[in-house]
C-alpha positions as CSV (number, residue, x, y, z in Angstrom):
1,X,-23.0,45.1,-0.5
2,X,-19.6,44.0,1.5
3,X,-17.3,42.1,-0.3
4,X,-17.5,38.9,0.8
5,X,-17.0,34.8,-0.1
6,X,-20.9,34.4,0.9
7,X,-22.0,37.4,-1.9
8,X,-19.4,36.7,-4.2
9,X,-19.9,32.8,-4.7
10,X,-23.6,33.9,-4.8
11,X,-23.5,36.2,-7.9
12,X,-20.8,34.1,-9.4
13,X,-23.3,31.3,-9.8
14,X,-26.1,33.6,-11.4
15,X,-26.1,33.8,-15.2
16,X,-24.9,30.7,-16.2
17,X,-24.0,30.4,-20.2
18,X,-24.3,26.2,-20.2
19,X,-27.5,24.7,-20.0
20,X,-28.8,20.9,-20.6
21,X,-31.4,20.6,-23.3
22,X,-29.5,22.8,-25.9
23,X,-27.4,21.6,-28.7
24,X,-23.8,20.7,-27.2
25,X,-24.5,21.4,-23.8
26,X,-22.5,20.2,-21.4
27,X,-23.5,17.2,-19.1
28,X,-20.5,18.1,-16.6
29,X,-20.3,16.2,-14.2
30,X,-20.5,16.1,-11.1
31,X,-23.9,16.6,-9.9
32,X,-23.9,13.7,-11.2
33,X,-20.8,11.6,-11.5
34,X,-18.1,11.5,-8.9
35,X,-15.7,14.0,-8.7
36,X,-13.9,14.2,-11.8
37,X,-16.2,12.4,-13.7
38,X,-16.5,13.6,-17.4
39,X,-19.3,15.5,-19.5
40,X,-21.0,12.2,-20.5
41,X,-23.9,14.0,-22.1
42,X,-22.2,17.6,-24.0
43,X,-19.3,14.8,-25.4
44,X,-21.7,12.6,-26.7
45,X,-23.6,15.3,-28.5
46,X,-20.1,16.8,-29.9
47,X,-19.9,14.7,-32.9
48,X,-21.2,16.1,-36.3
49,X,-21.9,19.8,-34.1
50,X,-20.5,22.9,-35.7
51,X,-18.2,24.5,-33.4
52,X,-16.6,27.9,-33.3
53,X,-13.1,28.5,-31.5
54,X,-12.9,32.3,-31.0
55,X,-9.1,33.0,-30.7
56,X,-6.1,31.4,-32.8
57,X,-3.1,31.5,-30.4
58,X,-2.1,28.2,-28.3
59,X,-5.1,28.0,-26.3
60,X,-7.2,28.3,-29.3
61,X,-5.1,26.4,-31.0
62,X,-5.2,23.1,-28.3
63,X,-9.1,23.3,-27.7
64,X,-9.2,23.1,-31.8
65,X,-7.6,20.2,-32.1
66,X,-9.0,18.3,-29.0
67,X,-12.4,19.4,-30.6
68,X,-11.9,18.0,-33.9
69,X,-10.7,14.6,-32.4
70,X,-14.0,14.5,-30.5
71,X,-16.1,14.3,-34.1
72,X,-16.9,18.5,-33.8
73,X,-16.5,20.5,-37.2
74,X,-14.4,23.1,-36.4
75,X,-13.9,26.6,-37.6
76,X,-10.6,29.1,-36.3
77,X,-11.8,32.6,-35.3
78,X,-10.0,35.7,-34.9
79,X,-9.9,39.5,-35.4
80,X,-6.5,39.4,-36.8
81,X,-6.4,38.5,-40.7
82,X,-5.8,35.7,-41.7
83,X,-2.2,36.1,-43.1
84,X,-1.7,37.1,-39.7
85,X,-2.2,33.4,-38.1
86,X,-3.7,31.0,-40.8
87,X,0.3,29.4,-41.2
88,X,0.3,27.9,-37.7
89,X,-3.1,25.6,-37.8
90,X,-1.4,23.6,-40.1
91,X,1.9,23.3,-38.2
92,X,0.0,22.7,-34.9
93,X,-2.9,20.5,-36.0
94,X,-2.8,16.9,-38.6
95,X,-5.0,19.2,-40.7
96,X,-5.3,21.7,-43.5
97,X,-7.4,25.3,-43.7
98,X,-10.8,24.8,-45.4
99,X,-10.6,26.0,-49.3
100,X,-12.2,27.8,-49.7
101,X,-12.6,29.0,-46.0
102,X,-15.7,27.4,-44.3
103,X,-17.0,25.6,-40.9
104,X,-15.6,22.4,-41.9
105,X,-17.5,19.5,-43.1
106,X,-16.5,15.4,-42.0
107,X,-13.9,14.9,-39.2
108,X,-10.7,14.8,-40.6
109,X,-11.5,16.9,-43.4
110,X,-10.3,20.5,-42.3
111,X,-10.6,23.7,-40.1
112,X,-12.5,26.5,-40.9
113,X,-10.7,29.6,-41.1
114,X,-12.5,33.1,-40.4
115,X,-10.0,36.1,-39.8
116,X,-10.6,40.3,-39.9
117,X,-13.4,41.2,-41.8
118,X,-15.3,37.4,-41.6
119,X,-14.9,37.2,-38.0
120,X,-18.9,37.7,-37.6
121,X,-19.6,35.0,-40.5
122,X,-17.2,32.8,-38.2
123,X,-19.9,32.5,-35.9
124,X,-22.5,32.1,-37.9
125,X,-24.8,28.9,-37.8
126,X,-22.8,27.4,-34.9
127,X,-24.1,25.3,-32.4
128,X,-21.4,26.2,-29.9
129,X,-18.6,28.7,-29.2
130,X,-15.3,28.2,-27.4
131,X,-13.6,31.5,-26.1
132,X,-9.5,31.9,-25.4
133,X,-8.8,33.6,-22.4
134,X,-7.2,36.4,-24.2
135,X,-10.9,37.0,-25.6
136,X,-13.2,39.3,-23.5
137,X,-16.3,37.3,-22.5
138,X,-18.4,40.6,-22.8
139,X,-17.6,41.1,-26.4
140,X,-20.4,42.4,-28.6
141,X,-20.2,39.3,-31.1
142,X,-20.8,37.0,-28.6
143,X,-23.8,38.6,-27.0
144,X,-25.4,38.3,-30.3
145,X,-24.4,34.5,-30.1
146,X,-26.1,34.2,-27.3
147,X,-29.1,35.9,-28.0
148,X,-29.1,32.9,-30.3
149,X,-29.3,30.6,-27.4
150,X,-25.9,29.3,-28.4
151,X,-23.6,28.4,-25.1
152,X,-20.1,30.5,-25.3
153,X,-17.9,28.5,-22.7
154,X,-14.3,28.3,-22.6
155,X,-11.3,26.2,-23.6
156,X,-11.3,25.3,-19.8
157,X,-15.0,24.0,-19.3
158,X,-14.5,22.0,-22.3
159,X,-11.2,19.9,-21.1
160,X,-12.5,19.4,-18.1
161,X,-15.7,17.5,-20.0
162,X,-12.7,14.4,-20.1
163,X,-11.3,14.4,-16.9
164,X,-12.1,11.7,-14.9
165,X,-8.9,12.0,-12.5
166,X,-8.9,14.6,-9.6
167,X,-8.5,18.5,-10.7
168,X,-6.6,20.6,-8.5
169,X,-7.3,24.2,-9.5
170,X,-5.3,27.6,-8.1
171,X,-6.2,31.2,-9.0
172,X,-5.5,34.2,-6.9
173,X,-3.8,37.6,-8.0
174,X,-0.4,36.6,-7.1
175,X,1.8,33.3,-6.6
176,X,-0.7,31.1,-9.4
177,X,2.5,30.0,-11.4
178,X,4.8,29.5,-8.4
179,X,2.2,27.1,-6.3
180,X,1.5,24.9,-10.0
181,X,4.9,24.7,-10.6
182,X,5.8,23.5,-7.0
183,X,2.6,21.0,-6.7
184,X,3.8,19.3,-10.3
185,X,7.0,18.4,-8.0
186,X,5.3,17.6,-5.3
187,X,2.9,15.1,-6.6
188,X,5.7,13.5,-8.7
189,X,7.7,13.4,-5.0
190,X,4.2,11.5,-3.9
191,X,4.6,9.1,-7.2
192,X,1.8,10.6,-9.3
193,X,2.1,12.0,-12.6
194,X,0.4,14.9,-12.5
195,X,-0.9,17.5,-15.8
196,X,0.5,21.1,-14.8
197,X,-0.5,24.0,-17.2
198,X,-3.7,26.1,-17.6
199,X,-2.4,30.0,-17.6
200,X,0.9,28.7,-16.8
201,X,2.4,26.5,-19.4
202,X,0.2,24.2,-22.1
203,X,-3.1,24.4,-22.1
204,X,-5.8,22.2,-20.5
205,X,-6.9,21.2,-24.0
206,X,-3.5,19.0,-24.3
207,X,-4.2,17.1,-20.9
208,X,-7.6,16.5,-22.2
209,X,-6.5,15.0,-25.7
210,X,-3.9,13.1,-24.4
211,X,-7.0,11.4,-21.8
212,X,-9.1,10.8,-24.7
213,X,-6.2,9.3,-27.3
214,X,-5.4,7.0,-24.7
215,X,-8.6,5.9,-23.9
216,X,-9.4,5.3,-27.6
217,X,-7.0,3.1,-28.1
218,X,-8.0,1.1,-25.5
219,X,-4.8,1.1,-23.9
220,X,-4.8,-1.3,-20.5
221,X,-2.1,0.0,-19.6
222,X,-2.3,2.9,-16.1
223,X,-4.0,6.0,-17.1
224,X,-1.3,8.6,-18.4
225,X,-2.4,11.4,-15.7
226,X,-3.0,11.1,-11.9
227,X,-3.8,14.5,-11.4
228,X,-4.7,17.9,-13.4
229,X,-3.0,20.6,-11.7
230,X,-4.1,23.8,-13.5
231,X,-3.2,27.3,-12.9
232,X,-6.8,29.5,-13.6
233,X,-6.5,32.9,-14.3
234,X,-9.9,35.4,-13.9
235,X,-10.5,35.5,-17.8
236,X,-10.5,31.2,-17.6
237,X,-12.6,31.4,-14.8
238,X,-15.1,33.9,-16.8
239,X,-16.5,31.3,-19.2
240,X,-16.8,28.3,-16.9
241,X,-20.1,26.4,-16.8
242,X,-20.3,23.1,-14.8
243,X,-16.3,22.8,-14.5
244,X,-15.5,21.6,-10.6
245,X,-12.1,21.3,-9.3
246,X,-12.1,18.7,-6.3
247,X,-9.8,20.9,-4.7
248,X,-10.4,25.0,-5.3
249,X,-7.1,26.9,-4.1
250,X,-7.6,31.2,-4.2
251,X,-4.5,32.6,-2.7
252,X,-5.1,36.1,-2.8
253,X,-7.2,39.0,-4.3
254,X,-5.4,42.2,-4.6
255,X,-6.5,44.8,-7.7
256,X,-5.5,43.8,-10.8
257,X,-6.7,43.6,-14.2
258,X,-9.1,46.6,-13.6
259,X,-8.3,47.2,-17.6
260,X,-11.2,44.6,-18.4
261,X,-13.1,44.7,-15.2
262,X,-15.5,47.5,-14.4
263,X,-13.7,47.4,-10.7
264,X,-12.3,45.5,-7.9
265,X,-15.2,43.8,-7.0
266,X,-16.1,42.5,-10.7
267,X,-12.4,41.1,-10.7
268,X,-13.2,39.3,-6.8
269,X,-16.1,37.7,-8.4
270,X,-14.4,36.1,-11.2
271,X,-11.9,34.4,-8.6
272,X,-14.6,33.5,-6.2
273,X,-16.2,31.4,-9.8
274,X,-13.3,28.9,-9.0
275,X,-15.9,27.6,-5.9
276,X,-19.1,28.0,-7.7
277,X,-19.7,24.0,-8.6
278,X,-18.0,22.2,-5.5
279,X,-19.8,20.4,-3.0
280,X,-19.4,19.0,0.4
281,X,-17.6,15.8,-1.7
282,X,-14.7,18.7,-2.6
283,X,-12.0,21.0,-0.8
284,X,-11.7,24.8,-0.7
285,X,-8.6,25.9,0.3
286,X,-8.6,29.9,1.2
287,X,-5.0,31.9,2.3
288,X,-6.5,32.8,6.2
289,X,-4.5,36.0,6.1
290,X,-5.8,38.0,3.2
291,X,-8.4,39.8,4.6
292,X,-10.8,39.7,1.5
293,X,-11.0,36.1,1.9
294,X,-11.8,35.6,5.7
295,X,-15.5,36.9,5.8
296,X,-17.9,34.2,5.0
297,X,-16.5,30.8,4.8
298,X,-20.2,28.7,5.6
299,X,-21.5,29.9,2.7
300,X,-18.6,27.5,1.0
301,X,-20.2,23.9,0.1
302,X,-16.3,22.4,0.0
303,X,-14.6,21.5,3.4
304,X,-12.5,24.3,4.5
305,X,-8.9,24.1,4.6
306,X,-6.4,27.2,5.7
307,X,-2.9,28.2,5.8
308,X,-1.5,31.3,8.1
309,X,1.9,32.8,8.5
310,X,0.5,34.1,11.5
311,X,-1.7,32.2,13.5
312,X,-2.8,28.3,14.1
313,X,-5.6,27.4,11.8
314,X,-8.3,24.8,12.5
315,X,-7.8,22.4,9.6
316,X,-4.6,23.1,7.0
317,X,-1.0,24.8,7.2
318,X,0.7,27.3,9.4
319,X,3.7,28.7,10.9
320,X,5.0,28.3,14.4
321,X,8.0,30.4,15.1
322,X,10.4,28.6,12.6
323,X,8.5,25.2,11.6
324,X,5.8,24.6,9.7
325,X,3.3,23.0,11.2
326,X,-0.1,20.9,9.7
327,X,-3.2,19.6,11.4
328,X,-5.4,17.2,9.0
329,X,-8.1,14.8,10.7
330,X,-5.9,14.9,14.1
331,X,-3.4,16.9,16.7
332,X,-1.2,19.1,15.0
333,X,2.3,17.8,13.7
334,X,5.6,19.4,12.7
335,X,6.1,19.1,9.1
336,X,9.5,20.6,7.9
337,X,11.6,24.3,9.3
338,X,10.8,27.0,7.5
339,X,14.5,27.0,6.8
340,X,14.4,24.2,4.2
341,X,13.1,26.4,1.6
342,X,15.1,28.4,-0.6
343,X,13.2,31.6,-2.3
344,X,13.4,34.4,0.4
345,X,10.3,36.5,0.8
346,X,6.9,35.9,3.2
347,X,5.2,35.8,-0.1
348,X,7.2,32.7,-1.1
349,X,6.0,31.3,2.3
350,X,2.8,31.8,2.0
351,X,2.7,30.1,-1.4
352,X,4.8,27.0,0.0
353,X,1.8,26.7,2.9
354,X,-0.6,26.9,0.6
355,X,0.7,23.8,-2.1
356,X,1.4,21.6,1.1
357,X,-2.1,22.4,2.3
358,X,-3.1,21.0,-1.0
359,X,-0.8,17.9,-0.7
360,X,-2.3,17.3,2.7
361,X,-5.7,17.1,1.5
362,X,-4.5,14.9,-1.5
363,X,-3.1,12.0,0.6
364,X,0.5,12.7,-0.3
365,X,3.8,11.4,2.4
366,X,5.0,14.4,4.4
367,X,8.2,13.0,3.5
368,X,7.5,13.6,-0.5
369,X,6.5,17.1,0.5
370,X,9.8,17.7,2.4
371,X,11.2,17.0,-0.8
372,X,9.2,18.7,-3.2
373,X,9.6,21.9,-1.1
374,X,13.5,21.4,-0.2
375,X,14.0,21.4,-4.0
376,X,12.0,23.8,-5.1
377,X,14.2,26.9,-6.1
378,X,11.2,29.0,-8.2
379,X,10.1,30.6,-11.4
380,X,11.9,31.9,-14.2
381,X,11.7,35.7,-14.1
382,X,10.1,35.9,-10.8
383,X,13.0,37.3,-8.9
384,X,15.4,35.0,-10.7
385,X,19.0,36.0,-9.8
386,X,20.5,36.8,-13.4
387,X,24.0,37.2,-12.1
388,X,26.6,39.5,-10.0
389,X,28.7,42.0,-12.1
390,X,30.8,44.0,-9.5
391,X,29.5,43.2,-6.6
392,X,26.1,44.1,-7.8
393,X,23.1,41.5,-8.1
394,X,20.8,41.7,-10.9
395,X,17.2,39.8,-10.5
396,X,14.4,39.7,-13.0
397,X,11.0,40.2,-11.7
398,X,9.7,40.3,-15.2
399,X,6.6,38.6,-14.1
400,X,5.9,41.1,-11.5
401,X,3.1,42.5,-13.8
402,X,1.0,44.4,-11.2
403,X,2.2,46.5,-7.8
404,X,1.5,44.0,-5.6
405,X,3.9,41.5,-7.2
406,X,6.4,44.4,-7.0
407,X,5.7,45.0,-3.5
408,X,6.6,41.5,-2.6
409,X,9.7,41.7,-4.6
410,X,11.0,44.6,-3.5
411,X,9.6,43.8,0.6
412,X,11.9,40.3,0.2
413,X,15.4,42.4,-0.5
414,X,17.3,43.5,1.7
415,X,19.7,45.4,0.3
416,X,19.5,49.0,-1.6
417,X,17.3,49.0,-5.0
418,X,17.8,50.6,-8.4
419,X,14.2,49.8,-9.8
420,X,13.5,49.2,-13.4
421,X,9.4,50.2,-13.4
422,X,6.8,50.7,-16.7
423,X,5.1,49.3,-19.5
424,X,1.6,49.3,-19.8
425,X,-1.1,49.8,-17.4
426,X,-3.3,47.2,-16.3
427,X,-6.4,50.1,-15.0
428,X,-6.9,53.0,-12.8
429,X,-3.4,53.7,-11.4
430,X,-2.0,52.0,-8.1
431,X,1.1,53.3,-8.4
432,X,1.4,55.4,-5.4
433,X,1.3,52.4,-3.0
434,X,5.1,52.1,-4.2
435,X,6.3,55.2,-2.7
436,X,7.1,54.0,0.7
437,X,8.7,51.2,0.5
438,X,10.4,52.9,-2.6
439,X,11.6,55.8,-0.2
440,X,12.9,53.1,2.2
441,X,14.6,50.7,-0.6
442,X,14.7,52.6,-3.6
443,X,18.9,54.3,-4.5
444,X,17.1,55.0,-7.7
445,X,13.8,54.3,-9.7
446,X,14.2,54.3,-13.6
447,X,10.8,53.9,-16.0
448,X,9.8,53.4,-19.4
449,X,7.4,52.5,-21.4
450,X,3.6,53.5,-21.3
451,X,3.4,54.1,-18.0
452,X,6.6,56.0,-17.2
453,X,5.2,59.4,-16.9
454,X,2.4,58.2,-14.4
455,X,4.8,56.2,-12.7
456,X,7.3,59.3,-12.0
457,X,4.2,61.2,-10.5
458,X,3.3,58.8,-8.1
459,X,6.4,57.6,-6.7
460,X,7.5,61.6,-6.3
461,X,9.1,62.5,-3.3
462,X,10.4,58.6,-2.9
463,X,14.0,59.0,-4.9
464,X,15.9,59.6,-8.2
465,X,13.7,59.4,-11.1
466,X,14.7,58.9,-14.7
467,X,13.0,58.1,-17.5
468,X,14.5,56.3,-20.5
469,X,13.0,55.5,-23.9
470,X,14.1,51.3,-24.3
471,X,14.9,48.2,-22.1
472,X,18.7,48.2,-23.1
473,X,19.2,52.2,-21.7
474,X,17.7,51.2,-18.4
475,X,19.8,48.4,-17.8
476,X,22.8,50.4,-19.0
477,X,21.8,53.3,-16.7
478,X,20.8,50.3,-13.8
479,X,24.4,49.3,-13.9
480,X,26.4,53.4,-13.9
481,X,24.6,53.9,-10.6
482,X,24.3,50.8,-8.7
483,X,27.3,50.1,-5.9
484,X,28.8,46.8,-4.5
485,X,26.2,45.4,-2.7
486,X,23.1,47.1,-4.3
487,X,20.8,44.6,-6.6
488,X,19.3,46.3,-9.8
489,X,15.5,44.7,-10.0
490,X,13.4,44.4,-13.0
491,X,10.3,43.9,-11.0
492,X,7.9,46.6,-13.7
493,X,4.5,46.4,-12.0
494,X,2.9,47.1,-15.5
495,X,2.3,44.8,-18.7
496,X,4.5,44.0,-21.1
497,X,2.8,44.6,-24.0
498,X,3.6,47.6,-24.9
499,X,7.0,47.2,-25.6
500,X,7.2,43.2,-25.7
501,X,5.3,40.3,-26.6
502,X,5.1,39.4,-22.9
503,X,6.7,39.0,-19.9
504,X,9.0,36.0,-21.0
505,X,9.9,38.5,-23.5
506,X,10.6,40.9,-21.3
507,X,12.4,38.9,-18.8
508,X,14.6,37.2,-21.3
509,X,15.5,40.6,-23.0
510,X,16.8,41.9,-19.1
511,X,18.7,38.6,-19.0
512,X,21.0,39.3,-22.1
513,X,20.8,42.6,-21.8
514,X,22.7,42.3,-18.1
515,X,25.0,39.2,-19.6
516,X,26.4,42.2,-22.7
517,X,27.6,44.4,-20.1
518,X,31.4,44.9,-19.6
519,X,32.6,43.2,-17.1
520,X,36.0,45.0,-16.0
């Protein structure tokens, strides 16, 4: 069967994990409520309801705590020991471990704590479970759950059980973080307070609690949140139920993740789950120019809306020679020059299109966008500009986790490259798509890390090749053989977590690395 919106929204809707009738399950929304409206009915049946968190790092950690305020009894699951994570429930949550370790009892009493060996008895007797995204949906402990007939839903589905303001949600393989980050300025350009986090940032859990704590208190006062603006990755999107973003944004689907995902088209249909609970009441925003999301668009229940660097579009965002143009309920209008934005790259572009397409929809001034665009000057370590040490630049790409994010990094410079590449793989190699622009850009390609060795065989033929065993001796190489006016990129096209605990890890190790070297 062809890839396509039409087949993938289809089978992203089949097999649903949530349904009404069963203990906890979730009353979401908007089938009945308008958008936004909360879970009336899987809140209501929360209190007293035994509830297992499956994953103790922040995500885990948030939904934990929003659960116990909603009346749940809570217990902490994870296949790390305890000793391993059992100090930070305390120091992220009013309450203390169980003693001795057990689903806990009264509100306000404590949290459960099941690591290693007890993971299994962690789920044992629950009446729901709530996955990380870090978790693998598919994992053999929670098939047995639901064999149970016990829902397994996600940290997102259950945040969005409280939000009763407008979700705006973006996925896609590439430019998530850099479309939040610039919608959270441009709705506060527009005078909203908007929630931005999700994969990027703090969890949806927080944005949630904070809702509910200032609702119980009965507060009079505006609502603390306009607006949840939440970056959704494919392992979010997994374990979502009746969650239903008024506005759906996919920017892109290029292969990635093929680590957890049988293949490319299992990975499409976890992005296409973003659309799987709009109606005609909502928005679905697609990028026009990726060809994987042009075929069709009917089969969407949300109103279409577009953005093209290349061609007019009949609702939404494009570009006409050097100006930005929009057309929303009327004849098209000049918005800003394309100018006016700061982060080089089409890429960049694309993803500044794509968040003013969003605050078109969302009623915001064109002059607030102007703004929020205008100041918008990126991501840290997405081809951040560290500094320039003898005439050569330095930029970390450290976020540049799969070859697609390196291709745009490298496609944006114009200027020679020496290329720090590696870590670890994310699935079947895709490497060899590097070589040509490699061989055009490329003075020199260094790697490390997992992936070095099957790095230096694709990208044969495109360059210099060295492999080096740290972070520290590819930066010290980097800076021997670039020359005034090269730019030495970290842009690794691999994981970091072979070698670091992520990619902020990564990025910020570059960062010093570069600031220690010699400057005469």
């Amino acid at each position: 069967m062809p890839m396509t919106v039409e087949n993938m929204t289809q089978q992203a809707s089949q097999a649903c994990p949530w349904r009404p009738g069963r203990p906890g399950a979730s009353g979401s929304p908007r089938d009945r409520h308008a958008p936004g409206a909360p879970g009336d009915q899987g809140l209501a049946r929360l209190p007293g309801q035994a509830v297992a968190v499956v994953g103790a790092g922040r995500s885990g950690l948030a939904v934990t705590r929003l659960l116990v305020a909603l009346g749940a009894r809570v217990s902490l699951v994870d296949h790390r020991p305890e000793t391993e994570w059992a100090a930070t429930v305390p120091a992220s949550h009013p309450l203390a471990p169980c003693s001795p370790p057990s689903i806990s009892g009264a509100p306000g009493a404590c949290i459960g704590l099941f690591g290693g060996e007890r993971f299994a008895r962690g789920l044992e007797a629950v009446d729901l479970v709530v996955v990380s995204p870090g978790v693998p949906s598919d994992l053999e402990a929670l098939d047995g759950v639901r064999q149970r007939g016990v829902p397994v839903v996600g940290e997102v589905e259950v945040a969005s059980w409280l939000f009763s303001i407008p979700v705006i949600g973006v996925t896609g393989t590439n430019g998530k973080s850099t479309v939040v980050s610039l919608l959270g300025g441009l709705f506060r350009e527009c005078g909203r307070t908007p929630f931005v986090g999700g994969n990027l940032g703090p969890p949806l859990a927080e944005a949630a609690l904070t809702i509910h704590q200032h609702a119980r208190a009965g507060r009079t006062t505006a609502p603390p949140l306009q607006a949840i603006v939440a970056e959704l990755s494919s392992f979010q999107l997994e374990t979502i139920d009746r969650f239903r973003p008024h506005i759906a944004v996919l920017l892109n689907i290029t292969p990635d993740h093929l680590d957890r995902y049988p293949d490319f088209a299992a990975y499409a249909r976890a992005k296409f789950r973003i659309f799987r609970n709009q109606t005609s009441e909502d928005f679905a925003l697609l990028n026009a120019d990726d060809p994987h999301l042009r075929t069709g668009r009917p089969s969407l229940r949300g109103r279409l809306v577009e953005w093209s660097l290349t061609r007019e579009v009949p609702a939404g965002v494009w570009v006409d020679g050097d100006t930005i143009m929009t057309r929303w309920n009327g004849p098209p209008e000049a918005l800003m020059p394309v100018t006016d934005f700061a982060l080089a790259g089409r890429h960049n572009l694309s993803n500044v299109l794509a968040a003013v397409a969003v605050g078109m929809v969302s009623g915001c001034s064109r002059a607030g966008m102007r703004r929020a665009v205008q100041a918008f000057r990126g991501l840290a370590h997405a081809c951040e500009v560290v500094c320039e040490r003898r005439g050569v630049t330095f930029i970390d790409d450290s976020k540049g986790t799969n070859v697609d994010a390196t291709l745009h990094a490298l496609n944006s410079l114009q200027r020679p490259v020496v290329i720090i590449l590696g870590g670890r793989a994310k699935g079947p190699s895709e490497f060899h798509r590097l070589r040509e622009p490699l061989t055009r850009n490329a003075v020199h390609c260094i790697v490390l890390g997992e992936s070095a060795a099957t790095i230096a065989r694709a990208v044969a033929g495109a360059g210099a090749v060295s492999h080096v065993s740290s972070l520290a001796e590819g930066v010290k190489l980097a800076a021997t053989i670039a020359a005034p006016g090269d730019a030495v990129l970290l842009s690794p096209a691999c994981a970091s977590f072979d070698m670091f605990r992520d990619y902020r890890d990564r990025g910020q190790q570059f960062q010093e690395l570069v600031k220690a070297l010699p400057h005469a």
